[in-house]
VOLUM-242121 format. One record per residue (C-alpha): residue number from 0; residue in three letters; chain; x negated, y negated, z negated. Coordinates in steps of 0.1 Angstrom, whole numbers, plus 5000, padded with zeros to 4 digits. Each point is the difference from the previous one (the first is absolute). Layout:
num NUM residu ALA chaine A u X v Y w Z
...
This chain:
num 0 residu UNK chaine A u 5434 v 4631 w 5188
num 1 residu UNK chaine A u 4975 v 4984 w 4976
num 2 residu UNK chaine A u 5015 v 5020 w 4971
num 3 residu UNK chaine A u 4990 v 5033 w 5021
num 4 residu UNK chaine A u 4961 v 4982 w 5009
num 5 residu UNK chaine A u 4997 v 4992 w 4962
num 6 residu UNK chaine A u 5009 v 5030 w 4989
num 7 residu UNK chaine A u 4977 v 5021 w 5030
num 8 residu UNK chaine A u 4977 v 4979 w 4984
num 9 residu UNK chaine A u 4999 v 5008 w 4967
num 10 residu UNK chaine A u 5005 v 5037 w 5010
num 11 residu UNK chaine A u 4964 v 4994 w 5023
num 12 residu UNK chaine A u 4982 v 4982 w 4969
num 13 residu UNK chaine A u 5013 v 5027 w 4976
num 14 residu UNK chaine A u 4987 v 5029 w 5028
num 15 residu UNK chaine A u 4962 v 4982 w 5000
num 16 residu UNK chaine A u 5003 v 4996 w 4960
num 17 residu UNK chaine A u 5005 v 5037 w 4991
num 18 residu UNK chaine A u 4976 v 5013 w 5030
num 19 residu UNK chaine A u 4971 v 4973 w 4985
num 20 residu UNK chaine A u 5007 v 5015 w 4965
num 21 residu UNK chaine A u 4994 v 5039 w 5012
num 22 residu UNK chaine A u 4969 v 4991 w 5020
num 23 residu UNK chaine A u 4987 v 4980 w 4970
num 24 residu UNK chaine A u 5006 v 5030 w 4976
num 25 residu UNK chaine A u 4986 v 5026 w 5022
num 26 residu UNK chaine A u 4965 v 4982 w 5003
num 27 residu UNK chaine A u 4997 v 4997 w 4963
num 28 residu UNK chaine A u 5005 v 5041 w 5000
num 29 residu UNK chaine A u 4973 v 5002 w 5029
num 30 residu UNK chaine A u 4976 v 4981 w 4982
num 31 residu UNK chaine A u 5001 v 5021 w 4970
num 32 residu UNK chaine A u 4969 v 5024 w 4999
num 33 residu UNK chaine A u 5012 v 5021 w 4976
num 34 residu UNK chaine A u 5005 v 5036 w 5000
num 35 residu UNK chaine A u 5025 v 5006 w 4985
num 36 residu UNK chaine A u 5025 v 4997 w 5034
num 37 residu UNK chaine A u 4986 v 5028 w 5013
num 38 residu UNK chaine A u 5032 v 5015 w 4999
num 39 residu UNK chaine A u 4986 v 5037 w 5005
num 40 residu UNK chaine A u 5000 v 5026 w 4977
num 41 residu UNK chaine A u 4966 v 5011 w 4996
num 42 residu UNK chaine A u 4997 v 5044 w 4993
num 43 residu UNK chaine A u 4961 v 4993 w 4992
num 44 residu UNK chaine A u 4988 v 5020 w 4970
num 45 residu UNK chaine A u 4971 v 4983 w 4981
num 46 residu UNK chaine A u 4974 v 5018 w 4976
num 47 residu UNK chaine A u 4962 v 5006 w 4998
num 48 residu UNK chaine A u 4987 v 5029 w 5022
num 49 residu UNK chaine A u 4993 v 5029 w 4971
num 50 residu UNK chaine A u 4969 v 5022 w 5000
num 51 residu UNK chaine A u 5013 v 5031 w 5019
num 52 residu UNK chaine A u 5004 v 4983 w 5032
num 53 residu UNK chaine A u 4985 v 5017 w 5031
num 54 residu UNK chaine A u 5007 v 4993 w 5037
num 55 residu UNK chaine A u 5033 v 5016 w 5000
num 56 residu UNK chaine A u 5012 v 4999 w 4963
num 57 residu UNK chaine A u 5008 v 4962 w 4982
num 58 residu UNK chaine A u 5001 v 4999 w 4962
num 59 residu UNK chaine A u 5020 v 4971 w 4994
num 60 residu UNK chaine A u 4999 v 4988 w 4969
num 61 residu UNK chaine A u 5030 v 4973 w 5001
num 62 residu UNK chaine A u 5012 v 4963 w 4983
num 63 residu UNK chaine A u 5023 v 5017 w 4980
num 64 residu UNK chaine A u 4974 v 5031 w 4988
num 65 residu UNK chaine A u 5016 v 5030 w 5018
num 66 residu UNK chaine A u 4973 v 5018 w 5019
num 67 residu UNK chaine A u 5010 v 5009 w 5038
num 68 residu UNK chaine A u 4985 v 5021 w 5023
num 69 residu UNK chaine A u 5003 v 4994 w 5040
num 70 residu UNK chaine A u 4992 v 5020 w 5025
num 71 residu UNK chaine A u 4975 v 4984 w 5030
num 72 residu UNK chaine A u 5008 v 5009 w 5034
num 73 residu UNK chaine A u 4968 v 4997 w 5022
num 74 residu UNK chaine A u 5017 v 5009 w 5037
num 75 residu UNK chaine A u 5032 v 4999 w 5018
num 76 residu UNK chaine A u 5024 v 4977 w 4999
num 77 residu UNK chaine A u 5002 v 4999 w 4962
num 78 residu UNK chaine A u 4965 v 4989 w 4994
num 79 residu UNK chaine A u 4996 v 4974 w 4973
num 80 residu UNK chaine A u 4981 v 4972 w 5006
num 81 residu UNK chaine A u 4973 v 4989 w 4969
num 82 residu UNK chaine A u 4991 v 4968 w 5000
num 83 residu UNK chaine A u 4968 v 4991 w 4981
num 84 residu UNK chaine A u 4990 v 5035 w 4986
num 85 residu UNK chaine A u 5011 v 5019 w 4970
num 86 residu UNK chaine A u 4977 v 4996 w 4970
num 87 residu UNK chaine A u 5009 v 5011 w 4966
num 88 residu UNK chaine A u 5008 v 4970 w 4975
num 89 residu UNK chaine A u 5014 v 4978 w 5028
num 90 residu UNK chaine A u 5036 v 4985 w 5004
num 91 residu UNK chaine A u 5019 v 5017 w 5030
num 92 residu UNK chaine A u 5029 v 4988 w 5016
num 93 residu UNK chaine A u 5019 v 5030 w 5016
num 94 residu UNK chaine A u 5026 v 5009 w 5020
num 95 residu UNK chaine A u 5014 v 5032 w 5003
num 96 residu UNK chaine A u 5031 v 5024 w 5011
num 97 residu UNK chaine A u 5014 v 5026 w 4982
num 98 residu UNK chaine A u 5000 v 5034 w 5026
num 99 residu UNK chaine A u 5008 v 5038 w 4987
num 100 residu UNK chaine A u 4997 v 4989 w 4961
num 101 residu UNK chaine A u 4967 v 4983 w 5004
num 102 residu UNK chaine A u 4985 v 4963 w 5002
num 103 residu UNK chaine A u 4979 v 4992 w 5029
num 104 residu UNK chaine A u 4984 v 4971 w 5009
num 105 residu UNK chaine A u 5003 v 4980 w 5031
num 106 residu UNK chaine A u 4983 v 4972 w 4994
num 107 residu UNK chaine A u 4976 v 4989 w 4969
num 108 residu UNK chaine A u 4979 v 4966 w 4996
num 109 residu UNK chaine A u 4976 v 4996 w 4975
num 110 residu UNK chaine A u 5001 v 4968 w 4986
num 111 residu UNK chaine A u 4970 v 4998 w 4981
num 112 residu UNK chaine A u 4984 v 5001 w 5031
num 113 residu UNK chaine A u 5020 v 4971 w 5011
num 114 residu UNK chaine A u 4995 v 4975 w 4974
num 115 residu UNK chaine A u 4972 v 4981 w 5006
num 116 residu UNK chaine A u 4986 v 4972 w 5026
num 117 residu UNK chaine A u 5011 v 5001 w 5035
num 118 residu UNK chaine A u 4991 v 4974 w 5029
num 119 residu UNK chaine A u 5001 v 4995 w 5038
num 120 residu UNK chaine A u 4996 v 4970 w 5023
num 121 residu UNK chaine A u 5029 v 4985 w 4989
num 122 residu UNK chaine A u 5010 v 5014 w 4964
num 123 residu UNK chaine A u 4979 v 5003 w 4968
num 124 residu UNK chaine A u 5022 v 5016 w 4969
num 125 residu UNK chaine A u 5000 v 5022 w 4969
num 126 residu UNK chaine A u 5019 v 5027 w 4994
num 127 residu UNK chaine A u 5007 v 5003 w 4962
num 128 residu UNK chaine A u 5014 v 5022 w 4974
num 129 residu UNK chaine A u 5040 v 4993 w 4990
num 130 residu UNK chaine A u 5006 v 4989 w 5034
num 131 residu UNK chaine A u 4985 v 4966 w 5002
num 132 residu UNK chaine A u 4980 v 4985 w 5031
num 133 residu UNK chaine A u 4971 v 4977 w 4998
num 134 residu UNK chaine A u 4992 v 4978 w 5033
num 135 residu UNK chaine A u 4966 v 4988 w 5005
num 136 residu UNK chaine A u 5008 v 4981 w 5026
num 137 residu UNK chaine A u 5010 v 4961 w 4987
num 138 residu UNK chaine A u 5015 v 4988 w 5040
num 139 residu UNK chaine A u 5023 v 5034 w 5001
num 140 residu UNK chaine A u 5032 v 4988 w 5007
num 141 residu UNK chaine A u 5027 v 5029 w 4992
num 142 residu UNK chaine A u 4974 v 5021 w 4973
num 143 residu UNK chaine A u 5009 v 5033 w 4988
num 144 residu UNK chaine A u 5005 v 4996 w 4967
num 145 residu UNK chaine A u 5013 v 5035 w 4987
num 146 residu UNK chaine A u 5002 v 5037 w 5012
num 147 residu UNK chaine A u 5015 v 5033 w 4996
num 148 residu UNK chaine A u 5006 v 5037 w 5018
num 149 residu UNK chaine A u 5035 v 5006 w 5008
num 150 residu UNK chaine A u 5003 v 5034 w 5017
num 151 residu UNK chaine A u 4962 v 5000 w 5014
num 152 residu UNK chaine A u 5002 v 4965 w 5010
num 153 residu UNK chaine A u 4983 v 4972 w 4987
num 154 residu UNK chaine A u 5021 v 4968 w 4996
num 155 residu UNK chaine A u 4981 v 4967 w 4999
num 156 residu UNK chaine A u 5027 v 4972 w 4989
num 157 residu UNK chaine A u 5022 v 5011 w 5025
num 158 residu UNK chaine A u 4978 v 5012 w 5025
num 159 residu UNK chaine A u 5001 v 5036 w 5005
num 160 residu UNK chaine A u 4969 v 5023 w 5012
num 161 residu UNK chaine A u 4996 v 5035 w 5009
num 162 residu UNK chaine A u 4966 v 5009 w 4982
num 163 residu UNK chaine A u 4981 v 5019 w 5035
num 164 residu UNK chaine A u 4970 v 5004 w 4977
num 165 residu UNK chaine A u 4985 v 4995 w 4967
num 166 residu UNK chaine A u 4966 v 5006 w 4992
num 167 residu UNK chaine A u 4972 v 4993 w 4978
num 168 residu UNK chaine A u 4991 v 4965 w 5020
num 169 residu UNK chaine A u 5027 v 5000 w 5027
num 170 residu UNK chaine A u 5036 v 4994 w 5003
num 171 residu UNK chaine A u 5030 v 4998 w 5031
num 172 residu UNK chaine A u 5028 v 4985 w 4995
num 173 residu UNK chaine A u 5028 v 5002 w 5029
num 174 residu UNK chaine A u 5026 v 4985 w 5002
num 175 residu UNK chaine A u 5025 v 4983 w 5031
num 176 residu UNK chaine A u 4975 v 4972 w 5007
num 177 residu UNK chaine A u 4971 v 5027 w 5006
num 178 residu UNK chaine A u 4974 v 5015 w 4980
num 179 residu UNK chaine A u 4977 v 4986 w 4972
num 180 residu UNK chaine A u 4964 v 5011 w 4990
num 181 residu UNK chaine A u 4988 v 4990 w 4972
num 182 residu UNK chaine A u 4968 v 5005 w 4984
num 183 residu UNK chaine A u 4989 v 5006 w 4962
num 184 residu UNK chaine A u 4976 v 4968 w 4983
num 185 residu UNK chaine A u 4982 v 5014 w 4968
C-alpha cells in the first residue's frame, strides 16, 4: 500500500512538474513583441505609386522594379478601398486579385501618409520608415515598438488593426477591443 501512495506520488509531482514547465515556456512566447510569429502569409505587393495613376488605373512601380498596373474598382462589391490617397513618388502597400488576366486592387494604404506622429488621450507614437515605432509616452506600459501591413492590416507588435481610415491628419484603427482615432501632431 505505501509502495502504490509513493509511487501516485511521484506520478502527481511529475504531472505538476511538466504542466509548470509548459505554462512557464508559453509566457516567455507571449511576451515576445516580435513580428515575426505572425504566422500569416502576407500577398501585399509594395512599390511607389508611378506617374500614370488616375482614379481607376495604379502604376505600381514595385521593391523588386517590375512596374504593375491595377485596375481600381470604385462600386459594387469589388470596390477597393484607398487608404491615405494616391500621390505619385509615394510608397504603396497593395493588395490585389488576379480576375480575367488582369490585377485589381482591393485594398491600397499609402504609407507615406502613415509615417509620421500620431496621438490620442491615451497614446502618443511615431510611425517611422523600416518599420520601427517611436513612443512618446515614458509611463506606456505595453509600447508599440514596431509595425508592418500584412494583407491591408496594420500589425503593431502583435496587435492587429483594420486601417477604417487614413488621412492627411486622421487615422482609425479597429480592431476586437473597439475603434481608435487618432490624430496627426506636426
Amino acid at each position: 500500500m505505501k509502495k502504490l501512495f509513493y509511487i501516485t506520488f511521484v506520478f502527481v509531482v511529475a504531472m505538476l512538474f511538466v504542466a509548470c514547465n509548459r505554462k512557464s515556456g508559453s509566457s516567455k512566447t507571449e511576451a515576445n513583441d516580435s513580428l515575426e510569429n505572425v504566422a500569416e502569409l502576407d500577398t501585399t505587393v509594395y512599390g511607389v505609386c508611378g506617374e500614370n495613376t488616375s482614379m481607376h488605373h495604379i502604376e505600381l512601380i514595385t521593391d523588386l522594379g517590375d512596374t504593375l498596373q491595377y485596375t481600381v474598382m470604385d462600386d459594387g462589391p469589388d470596390a477597393a478601398t484607398i487608404l491615405g490617397g494616391l500621390l505619385s513618388g509615394d510608397r504603396l502597400a497593395v493588395i490585389g486579385y488576379e480576375a480575367d488576366g488582369e490585377r485589381v486592387a482591393r485594398r491600397v494604404v499609402n504609407l507615406t501618409t502613415l509615417l509620421g506622429k500620431w496621438t490620442s488621450l491615451d497614446k502618443n507614437f511615431e510611425i517611422l520608415e523600416g518599420g520601427l515605432v517611436k513612443n512618446n509616452v515614458k509611463a506606456e506600459t505595453n509600447p508599440w515598438t514596431v509595425w508592418k501591413i500584412c494583407n491591408g492590416k496594420l500589425l503593431l507588435n502583435k496587435d492587429t488593426f483594420m486601417i477604417d481610415n487614413l488621412g492627411a491628419d486622421s487615422l482609425y484603427l479597429e480592431n476586437k477591443e473597439g475603434i481608435f482615432v487618432y490624430k496627426r501632431v506636426k
